[in-house]
Structures are given as structure tokens and as C-alpha cells.
C-alpha positions as CSV (number, residue, x, y, z in Angstrom):
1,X,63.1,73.9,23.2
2,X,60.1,74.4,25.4
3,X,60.9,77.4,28.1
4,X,58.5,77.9,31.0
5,X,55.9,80.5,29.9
6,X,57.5,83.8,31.6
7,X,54.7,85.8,31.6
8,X,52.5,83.4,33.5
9,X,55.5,83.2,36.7
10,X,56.0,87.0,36.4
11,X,52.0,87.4,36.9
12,X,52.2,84.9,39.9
13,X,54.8,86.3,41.3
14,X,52.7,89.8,40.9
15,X,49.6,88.6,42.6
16,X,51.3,86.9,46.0
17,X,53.1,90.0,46.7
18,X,49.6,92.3,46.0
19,X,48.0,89.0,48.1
20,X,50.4,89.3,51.1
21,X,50.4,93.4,51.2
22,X,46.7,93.3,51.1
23,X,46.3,90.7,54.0
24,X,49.0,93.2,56.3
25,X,47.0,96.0,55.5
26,X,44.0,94.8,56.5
27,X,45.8,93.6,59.7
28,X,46.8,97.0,60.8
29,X,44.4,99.4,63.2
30,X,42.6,102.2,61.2
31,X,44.7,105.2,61.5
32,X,43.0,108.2,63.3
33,X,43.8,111.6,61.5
34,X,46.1,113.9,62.7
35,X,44.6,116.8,64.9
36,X,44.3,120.1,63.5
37,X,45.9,122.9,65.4
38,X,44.4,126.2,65.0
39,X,46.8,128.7,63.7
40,X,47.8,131.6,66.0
41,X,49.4,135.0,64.1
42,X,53.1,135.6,64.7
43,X,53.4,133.0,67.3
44,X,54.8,130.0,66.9
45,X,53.8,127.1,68.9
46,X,50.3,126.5,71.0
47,X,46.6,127.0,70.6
48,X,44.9,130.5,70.3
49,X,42.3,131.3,72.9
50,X,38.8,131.5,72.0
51,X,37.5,135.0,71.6
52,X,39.8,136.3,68.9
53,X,43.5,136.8,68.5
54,X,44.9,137.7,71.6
55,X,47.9,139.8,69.7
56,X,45.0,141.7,67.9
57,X,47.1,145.3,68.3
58,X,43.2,146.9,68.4
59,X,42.1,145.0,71.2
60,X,42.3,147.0,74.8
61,X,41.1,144.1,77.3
62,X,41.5,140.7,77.8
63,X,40.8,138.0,80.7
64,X,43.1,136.2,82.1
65,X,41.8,132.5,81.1
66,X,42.9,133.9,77.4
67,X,46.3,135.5,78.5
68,X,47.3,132.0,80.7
69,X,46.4,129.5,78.1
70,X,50.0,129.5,76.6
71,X,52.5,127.8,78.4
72,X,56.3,128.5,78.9
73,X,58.1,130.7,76.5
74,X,54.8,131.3,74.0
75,X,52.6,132.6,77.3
76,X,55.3,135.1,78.0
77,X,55.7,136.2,74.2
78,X,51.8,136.0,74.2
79,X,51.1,138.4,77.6
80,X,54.2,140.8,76.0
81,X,52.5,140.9,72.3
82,X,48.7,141.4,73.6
83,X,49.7,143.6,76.7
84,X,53.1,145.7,74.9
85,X,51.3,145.8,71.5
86,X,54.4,144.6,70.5
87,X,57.5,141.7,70.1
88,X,58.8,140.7,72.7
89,X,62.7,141.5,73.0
90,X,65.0,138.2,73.6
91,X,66.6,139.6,77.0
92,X,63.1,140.7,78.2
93,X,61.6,137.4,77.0
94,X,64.4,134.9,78.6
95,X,63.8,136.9,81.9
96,X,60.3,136.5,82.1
97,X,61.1,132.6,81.1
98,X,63.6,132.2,83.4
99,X,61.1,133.0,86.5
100,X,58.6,131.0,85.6
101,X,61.2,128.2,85.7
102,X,62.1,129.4,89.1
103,X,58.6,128.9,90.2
104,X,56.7,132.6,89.7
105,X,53.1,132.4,88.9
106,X,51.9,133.5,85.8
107,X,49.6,136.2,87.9
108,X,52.7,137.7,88.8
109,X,54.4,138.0,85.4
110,X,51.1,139.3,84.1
111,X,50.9,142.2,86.8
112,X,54.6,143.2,86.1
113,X,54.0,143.6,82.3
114,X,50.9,145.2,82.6
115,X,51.6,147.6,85.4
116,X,55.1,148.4,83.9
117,X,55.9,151.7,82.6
118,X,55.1,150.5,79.0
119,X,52.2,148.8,80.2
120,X,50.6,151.5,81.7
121,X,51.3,153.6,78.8
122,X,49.6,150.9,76.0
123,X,46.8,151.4,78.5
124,X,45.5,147.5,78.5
125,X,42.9,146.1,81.1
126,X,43.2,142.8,82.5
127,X,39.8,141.8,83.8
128,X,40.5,140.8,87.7
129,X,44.2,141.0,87.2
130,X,44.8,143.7,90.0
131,X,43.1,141.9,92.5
132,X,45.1,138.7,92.4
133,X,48.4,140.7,91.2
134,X,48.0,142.2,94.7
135,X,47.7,139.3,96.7
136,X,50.8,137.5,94.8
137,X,52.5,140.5,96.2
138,X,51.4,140.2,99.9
139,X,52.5,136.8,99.8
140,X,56.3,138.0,99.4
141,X,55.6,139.9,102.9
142,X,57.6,138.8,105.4
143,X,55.5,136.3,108.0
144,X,52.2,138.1,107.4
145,X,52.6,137.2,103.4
146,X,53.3,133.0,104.3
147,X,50.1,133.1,106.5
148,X,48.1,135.0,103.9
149,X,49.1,132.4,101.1
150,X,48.7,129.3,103.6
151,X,45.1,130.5,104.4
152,X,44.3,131.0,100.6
153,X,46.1,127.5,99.5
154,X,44.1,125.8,102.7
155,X,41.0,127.4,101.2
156,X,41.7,126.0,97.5
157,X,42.6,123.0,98.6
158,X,39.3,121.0,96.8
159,X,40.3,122.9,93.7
160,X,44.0,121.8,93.4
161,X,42.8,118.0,94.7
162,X,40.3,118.0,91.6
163,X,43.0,119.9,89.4
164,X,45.4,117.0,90.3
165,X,42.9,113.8,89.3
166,X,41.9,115.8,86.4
167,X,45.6,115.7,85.7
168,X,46.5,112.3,86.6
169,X,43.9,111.4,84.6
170,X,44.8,113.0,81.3
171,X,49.0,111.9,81.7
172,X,47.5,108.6,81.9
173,X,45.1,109.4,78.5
174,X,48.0,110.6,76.8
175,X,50.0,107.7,77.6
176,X,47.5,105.3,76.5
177,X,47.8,107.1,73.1
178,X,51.4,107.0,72.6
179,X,51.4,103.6,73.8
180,X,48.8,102.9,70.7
181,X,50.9,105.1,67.7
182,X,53.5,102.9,68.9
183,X,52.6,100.0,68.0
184,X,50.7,101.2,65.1
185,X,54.0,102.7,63.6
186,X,55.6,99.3,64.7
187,X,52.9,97.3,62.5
188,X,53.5,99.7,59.6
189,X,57.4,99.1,59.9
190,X,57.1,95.2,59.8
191,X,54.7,95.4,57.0
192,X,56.8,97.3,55.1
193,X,59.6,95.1,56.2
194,X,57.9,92.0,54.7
195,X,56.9,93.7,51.5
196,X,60.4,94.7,51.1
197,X,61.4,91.2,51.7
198,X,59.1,89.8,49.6
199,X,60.3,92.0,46.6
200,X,63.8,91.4,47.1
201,X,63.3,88.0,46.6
202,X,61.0,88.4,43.7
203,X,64.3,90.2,42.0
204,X,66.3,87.3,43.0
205,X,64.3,85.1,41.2
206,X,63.1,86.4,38.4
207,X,67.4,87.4,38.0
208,X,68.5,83.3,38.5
209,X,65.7,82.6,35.4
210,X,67.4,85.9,33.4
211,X,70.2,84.4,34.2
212,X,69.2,80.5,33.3
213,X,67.0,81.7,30.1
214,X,70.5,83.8,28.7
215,X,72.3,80.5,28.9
216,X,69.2,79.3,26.9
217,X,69.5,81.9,24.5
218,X,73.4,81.7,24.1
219,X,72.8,77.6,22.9
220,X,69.8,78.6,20.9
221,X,72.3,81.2,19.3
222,X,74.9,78.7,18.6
223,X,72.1,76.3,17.3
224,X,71.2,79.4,15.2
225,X,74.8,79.6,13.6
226,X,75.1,75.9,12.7
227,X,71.7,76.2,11.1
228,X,72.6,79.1,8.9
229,X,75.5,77.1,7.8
230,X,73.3,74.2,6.4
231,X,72.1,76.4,3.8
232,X,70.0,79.4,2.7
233,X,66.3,77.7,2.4
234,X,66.1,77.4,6.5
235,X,67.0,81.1,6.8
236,X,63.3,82.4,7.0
237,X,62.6,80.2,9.9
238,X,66.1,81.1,11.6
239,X,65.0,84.9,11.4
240,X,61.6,83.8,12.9
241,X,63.6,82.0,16.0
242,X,65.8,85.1,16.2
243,X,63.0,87.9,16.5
244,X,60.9,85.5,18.6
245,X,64.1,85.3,21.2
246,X,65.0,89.1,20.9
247,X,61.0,89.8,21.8
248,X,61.5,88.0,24.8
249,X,64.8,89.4,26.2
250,X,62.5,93.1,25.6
251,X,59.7,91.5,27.8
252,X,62.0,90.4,30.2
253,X,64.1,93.4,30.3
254,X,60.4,95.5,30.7
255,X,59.4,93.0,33.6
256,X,62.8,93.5,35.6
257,X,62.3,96.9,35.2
258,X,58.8,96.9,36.7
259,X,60.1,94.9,39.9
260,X,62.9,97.7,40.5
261,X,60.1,100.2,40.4
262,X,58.4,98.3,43.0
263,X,61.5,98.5,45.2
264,X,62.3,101.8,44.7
265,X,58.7,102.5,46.0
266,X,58.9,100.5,49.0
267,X,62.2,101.8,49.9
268,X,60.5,105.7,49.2
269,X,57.4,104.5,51.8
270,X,60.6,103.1,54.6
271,X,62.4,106.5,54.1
272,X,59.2,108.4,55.1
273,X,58.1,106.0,57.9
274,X,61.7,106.7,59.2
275,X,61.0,110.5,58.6
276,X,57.6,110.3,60.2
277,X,59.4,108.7,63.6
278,X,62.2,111.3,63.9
279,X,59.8,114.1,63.8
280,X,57.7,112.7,66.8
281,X,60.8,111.9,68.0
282,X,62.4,115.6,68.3
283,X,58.9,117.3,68.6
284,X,59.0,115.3,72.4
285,X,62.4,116.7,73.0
286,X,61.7,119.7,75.2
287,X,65.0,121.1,75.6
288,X,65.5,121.1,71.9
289,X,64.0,125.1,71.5
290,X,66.6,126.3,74.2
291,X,69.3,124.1,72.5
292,X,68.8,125.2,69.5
293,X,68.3,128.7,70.4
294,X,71.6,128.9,72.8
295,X,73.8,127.3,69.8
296,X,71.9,129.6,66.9
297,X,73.4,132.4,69.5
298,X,76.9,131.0,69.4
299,X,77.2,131.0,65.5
300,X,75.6,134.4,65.1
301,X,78.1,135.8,67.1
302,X,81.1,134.2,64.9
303,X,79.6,134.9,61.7
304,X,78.5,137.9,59.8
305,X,74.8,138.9,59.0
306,X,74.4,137.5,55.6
307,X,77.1,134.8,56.0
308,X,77.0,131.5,54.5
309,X,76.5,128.3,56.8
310,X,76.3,124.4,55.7
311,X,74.9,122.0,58.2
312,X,75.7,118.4,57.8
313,X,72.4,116.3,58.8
314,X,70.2,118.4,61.9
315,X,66.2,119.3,61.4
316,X,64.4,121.9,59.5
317,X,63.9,123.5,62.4
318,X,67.8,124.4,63.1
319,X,67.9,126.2,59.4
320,X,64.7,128.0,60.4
321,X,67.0,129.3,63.3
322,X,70.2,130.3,61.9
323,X,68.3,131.7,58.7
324,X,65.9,133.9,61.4
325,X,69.6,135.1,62.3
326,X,70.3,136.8,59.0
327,X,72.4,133.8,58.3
328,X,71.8,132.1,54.5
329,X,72.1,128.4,55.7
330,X,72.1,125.3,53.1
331,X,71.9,121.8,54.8
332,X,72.9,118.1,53.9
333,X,70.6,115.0,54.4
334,X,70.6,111.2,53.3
335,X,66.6,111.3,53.0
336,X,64.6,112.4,50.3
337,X,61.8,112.6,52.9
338,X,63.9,115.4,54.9
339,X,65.3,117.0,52.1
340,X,61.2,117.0,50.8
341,X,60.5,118.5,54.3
342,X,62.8,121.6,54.6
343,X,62.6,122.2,51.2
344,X,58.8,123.2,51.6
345,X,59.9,125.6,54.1
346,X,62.0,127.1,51.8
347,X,65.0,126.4,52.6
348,X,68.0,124.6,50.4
349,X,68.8,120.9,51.4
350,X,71.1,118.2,49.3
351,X,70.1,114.5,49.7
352,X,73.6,113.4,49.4
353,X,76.4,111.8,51.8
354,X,77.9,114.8,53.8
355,X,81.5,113.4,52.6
356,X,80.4,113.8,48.7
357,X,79.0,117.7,49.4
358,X,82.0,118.5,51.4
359,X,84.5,117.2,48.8
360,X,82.3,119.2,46.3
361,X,82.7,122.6,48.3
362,X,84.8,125.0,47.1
363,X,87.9,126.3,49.1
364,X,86.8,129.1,51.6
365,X,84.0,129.4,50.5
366,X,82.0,129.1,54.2
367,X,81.6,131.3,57.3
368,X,80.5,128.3,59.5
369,X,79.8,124.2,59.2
370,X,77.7,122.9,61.6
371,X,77.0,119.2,62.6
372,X,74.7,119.3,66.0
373,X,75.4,115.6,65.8
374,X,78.6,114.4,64.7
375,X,78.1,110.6,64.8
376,X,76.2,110.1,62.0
377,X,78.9,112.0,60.0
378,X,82.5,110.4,61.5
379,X,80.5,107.3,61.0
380,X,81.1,108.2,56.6
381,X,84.0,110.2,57.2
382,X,86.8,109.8,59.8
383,X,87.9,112.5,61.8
384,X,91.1,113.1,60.1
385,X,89.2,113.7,56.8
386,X,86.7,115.6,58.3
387,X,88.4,118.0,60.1
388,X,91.0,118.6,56.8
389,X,87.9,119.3,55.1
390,X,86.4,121.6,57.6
391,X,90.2,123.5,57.5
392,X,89.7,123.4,53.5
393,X,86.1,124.8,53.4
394,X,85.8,127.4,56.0
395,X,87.2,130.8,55.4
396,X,89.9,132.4,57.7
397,X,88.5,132.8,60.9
398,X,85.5,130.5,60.4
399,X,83.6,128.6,62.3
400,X,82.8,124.8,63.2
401,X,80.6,123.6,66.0
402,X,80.5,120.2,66.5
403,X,77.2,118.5,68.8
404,X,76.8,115.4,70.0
405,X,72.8,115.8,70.3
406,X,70.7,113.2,69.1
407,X,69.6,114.7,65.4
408,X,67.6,113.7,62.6
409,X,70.6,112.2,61.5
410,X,71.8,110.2,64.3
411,X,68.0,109.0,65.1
412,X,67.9,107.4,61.4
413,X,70.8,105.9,62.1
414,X,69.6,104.5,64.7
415,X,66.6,103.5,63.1
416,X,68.5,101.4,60.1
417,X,70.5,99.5,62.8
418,X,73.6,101.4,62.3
419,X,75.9,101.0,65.8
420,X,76.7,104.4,67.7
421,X,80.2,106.4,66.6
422,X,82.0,106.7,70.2
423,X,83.9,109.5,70.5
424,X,84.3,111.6,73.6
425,X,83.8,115.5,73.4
426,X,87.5,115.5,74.9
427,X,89.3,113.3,72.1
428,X,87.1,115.2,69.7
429,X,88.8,118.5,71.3
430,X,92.4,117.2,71.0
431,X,91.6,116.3,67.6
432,X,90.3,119.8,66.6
433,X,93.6,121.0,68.0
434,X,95.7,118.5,66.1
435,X,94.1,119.7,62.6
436,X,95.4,123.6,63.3
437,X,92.0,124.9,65.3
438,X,92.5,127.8,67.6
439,X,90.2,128.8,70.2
440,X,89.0,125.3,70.7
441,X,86.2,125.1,73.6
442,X,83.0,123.9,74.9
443,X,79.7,125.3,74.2
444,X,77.2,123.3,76.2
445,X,73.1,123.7,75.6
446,X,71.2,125.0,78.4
447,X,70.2,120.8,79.1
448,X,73.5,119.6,79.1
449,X,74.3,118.3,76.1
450,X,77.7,118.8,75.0
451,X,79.5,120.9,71.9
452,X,82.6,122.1,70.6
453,X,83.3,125.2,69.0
454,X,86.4,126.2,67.1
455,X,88.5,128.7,64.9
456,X,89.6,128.7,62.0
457,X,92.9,130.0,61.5
């Protein structure tokens, strides 16, 4: 017998595959490096001002560029920390939040918090803040207030017409550059794609000639046999045949091995593309901090500082808000890129199907189970299961909330192709009472999106 050398095809094989992944890579755009933001102490989101640290505790003046630069819910925890000389207080915070959604200028908030009681007292100067705190008060004067603030917004309006194409003209900046990570992610994903591809079917060949050389080997062993039986001078060349065929079921074996590596790998590089695209993903959901924050509130209120919590398949940053709770939180997730990603923020993550972990999960042995998106999870588990499980986990009087938010979960679903779980939030509630829940009700986010809560009995 003559077999085609194996080594030689494996090599081929080898070198299209490197061929094809070099000729994607050098078809994809250069990729920019990610921008650096500079840190800011004990504030979590934006830029810091130039000048120093605005929450500096030794600093007694600011301007108000510095104290404005924030936006939303980090300017007012910014103007309370720099102007207080200390945290801001959640009810005191939301307030202040909750005007500037109602349209109060950031002038006005500025003036309140520095010529409040406690302001006065840190003693704090605002460079020019009187002045204009002042006239945002006139303009709250009946009649004589409108014309003051139409005569000052006639004056300004050059300013706010160069504000506005300056603005028009960075939206339109930005856009261009989501448009182009777009379709660089999209590039990466098809290369991947086609490298996967090209592996699988690599395997798939190099198995059909394991296969076709094992049929070789089982007629060269019979062959073997009848050969032995002819007598005992051929049996030096018979041993040669047999260690010459075993040393090539060891290469082969090595060589299969090597191509599993190779699609382990790729599958590693999808799971973090896919991890890479959910995070951009939730970082542009903007009513995800008040979400979060509004159902973090819900479960703190069930459960008991120092409780345990399991969360089947939502971010990091969800743990990072039940465990600043006092709550010790442990989470579930199908990707090793995820579970990589909370775990460096310290906090304990499974990469495992949520049915597995739950069936692991010893009887009343929870305060809470949370699943901010429950598709991904009925989509492994049905309800029935699911909710016997919850029943089974949870101790007397614990808790389960149950979202329908779109997740790090449910967006990698999404991403693999896998078809939405449809269930209403009403169904889902008759259900909850079915399985023996008490207290079953709504707990809607701030922006709309809908979740159950309920007791267990």
C-alpha cells in the first residue's frame, strides 16, 4: 500500500487557511485606538475639568466653566461634592436631577447649592455665580421676569445660532464615526466568520481521511494477522509495518488535535467580538443608569444588608449596583468574555447555562434571583421549570424579579441568530401566580420598560 503523504495535505491545508486570514486582514481598515478618558476621583462617569480636581475638599473657589462641564446626574453629584465638601445624598441628588429634566438651568442649581444653608456654611466662591444666579431669579418674576429673559435671549441670539452649528456639526461628526466602527466591527465579524468556516471544514476533511486511512489500517491489520500465520521468519518486518502504522495514528491523532485548537481559538476571538458589541451596545442605552438604579432600589428593599442574590445573564454593571447595596451578588453568563469582564471587577460570575447553576443551587439558600431579561433564560428553561426552581432556591419570603430589558444576555442572543422568547409581562404574571407566588406586581423602570416582582411564600 501506498497512502497519500499526510503530512504534506495537513501542511496545505495549514498554509490556505494562514493565506486566506492574512488576505482578510489586510482587507480590513486600520483600527484607531480607543480614547483615553481621564480619571476623575469618586465620580463615576465624565471628564475632569482642567485645573485640578474639582472634588479637591481643600479647594475654596471654582469657576463655573469647571463646575458645568459634567452633564446630568455626574454635574449635580460634581457641584454637591466640590460646593458641600461632601457626597451627595440620593433624595437630594434625584431632586436636583429631576429639575434639570424639567428644564432648570444649571446656573440655577448651582446658586441653590451654594447659597444654601450648608453652602454658606462650607463657605465656597463661585466666580460670577451671584450675578447670573440673580438674574435666573428675575426671570421667575411675573411679566417683568419674561421681558428681562426675552431681552437677554434676543441679545444672545449670535451665541446660541453659533452654539447650534457647532452642534449640528459635531452630531453629524459623531455619526460619521459610528457609521465607520460599524462597519469595521462588521468586517471583523465576516472575517472571523470565514475563518471559522474555513476551519470547520478543514476538521471535516482531515476526519473523512481519519476515517478512510482507519479502514486502511483495519485491512493492513488483517493482512498483518495472515502474515504472522505464514511463519515466524516474516515477524521482524510485520513488527516494522505495525510501529510504522501506530506512528501514524500518533501523528494523526497530534494533527487533529492541533485543528481543534484552532477552533477553539476562533470561537474565543467570536465570543469577545460578540462581547465587544454588547458593551457599546448598553454603554448607548441612556436610561440604563436610572433602570438599573430604580430596580437595585426594589431588591434592597426585599432583601437584607448582606443577603445573597444570583442574577441569571445582566452586565457587570447590575452586580456593581446591588453589591454597592450591601447585597453579596454572584451572576451567571454563557461567555467567557463576560465572565472575564466582571470577574476583573471583582465580582463572582459562572460561565455556565443558567438551568445547570440553578439545578446546582442548594434549597433556600437565596434572598433574591434576578433575571433583568428573561428571554434569553425561558429560551433554556421553560417557565414551568423555572419558576419551580425559583420556588426551590429562594428562601421564605424571597425575592424574584423578572425584566424584559434588552441585557447582555438577550443582545447575544440576538447576535448568534437565536429568535426572540415571546411572552407577555401579563402571562408571565399569571404564571408567577400559578407556581404559589404571593404579592405578584409590576415594577416598571423609570423609561418604561416593564418587570415583575414577586414573593416567595
Amino acid at each position: 500500500m501506498n497512502p497519500p503523504n499526510h503530512d504534506q495535505s495537513l501542511d496545505r491545508v495549514k498554509d490556505e487557511i494562514r493565506a486566506e486570514a492574512d488576505a482578510i486582514r489586510h482587507r480590513l481598515p486600520q483600527r484607531r485606538p480607543a480614547a483615553t478618558l481621564p480619571p476623575l476621583s469618586s465620580v463615576d462617569g465624565g471628564a475632569a475639568p482642567r485645573g485640578g480636581d474639582v472634588t479637591d475638599r481643600a479647594r475654596r473657589e471654582y469657576t463655573i466653566p469647571e463646575l458645568c462641564a459634567a452633564q446630568y446626574g455626574h454635574f449635580v453629584e460634581t457641584a454637591i461634592r466640590a460646593l458641600l465638601k461632601r457626597p451627595g445624598d440620593e433624595a437630594g441628588r434625584n431632586a436636583h436631577v429631576a429639575r434639570l429634566i424639567a428644564g432648570a438651568s444649571k446656573i440655577e442649581i448651582l446658586g441653590d447649592i451654594a447659597y444654601s444653608r450648608e453652602g454658606r456654611a462650607a463657605g465656597v466662591n463661585v466666580v460670577g455665580l451671584r450675578p447670573r444666579y440673580v438674574m435666573t431669579k428675575l426671570w421667575k418674576v411675573p411679566v417683568l421676569g419674561y421681558m428681562a429673559e426675552w431681552l437677554f435671549r434676543l441679545v444672545r441670539l449670535p451665541v446660541l445660532a453659533r452654539q447650534m452649528r457647532a452642534s449640528e456639526t459635531y452630531q453629524i461628526a459623531q455619526t460619521h464615526l459610528l457609521t465607520a466602527a460599524h462597519e469595521e466591527l462588521r468586517l471583523r465579524f465576516e472575517a472571523l466568520a470565514a475563518r471559522f468556516d474555513s476551519v470547520a471544514v478543514a476538521q471535516s476533511d482531515l476526519r473523512s481521511e481519519f476515517a478512510e486511512r482507519s479502514r486502511d489500517a483495519t485491512r493492513d491489520s488483517d493482512e498483518m494477522r495472515e502474515l504472522v500465520k505464514r511463519g515466524s521468519s516474516e515477524s521482524g518486518e510485520l513488527r516494522h509495518l505495525v510501529l510504522g502504522v501506530n506512528h501514524w495514528l500518533a501523528s494523526l491523532r497530534k494533527n487533529l488535535a492541533d485543528v481543534e485548537s484552532e477552533q477553539a481559538e476562533a470561537a474565543r476571538e467570536a465570543d469577545g467580538f460578540v462581547a465587544e458589541v454588547v458593551t457599546r451596545a448598553l454603554a448607548g442605552d441612556n436610561g440604563r443608569e436610572l433602570r438599573l438604579l430604580a430596580w437595585s432600589s426594589v431588591v434592597a428593599g426585599e432583601v437584607p444588608e448582606g443577603g445573597q442574590v444570583l442574577d441569571l445573564g445582566a452586565g457587570k454593571d447590575w452586580l456593581a449596583v446591588l453589591s454597592s447595596r450591601g447585597l453579596r451578588v454572584g451572576g451567571v453568563s454563557e461567555s467567557p468574555a463576560f465572565e472575564a469582564l466582571a470577574r476583573a471587577d471583582g465580582h463572582q460570575v459562572a460561565t455556565s447555562d443558567p438551568a445547570v447553576v440553578l439545578a446546582r443551587t442548594g434549597d433556600a439558600t437565596l434572598h433574591a434571583l434576578t433575571a433583568l431579561s428573561v428571554g434569553p433564560v425561558l429560551r433554556r428553561m421553560p417557565v414551568a421549570a423555572l419558576l419551580a426552581t425559583a420556588r426551590r432556591v429562594l428562601r421564605p419570603g424571597g425575592l424574584v424579579l423578572l425584566g424584559f430589558a434588552n441585557e447582555a444576555a438577550h443582545l447575544a442572543d440576538r447576535l448568534a441568530g437565536h429568535a426572540d422568547v415571546t411572552i407577555d409581562a401579563a402571562l408571565l404574571a399569571e404564571a408567577l401566580a400559578a407556581a404559589g407566588f404571593t404579592d405578584v406586581r409590576r415594577a416598571d423602570a423609570p423609561d418604561g420598560v416593564v418587570a415583575l416582582c414577586a414573593t416567595r411564600p
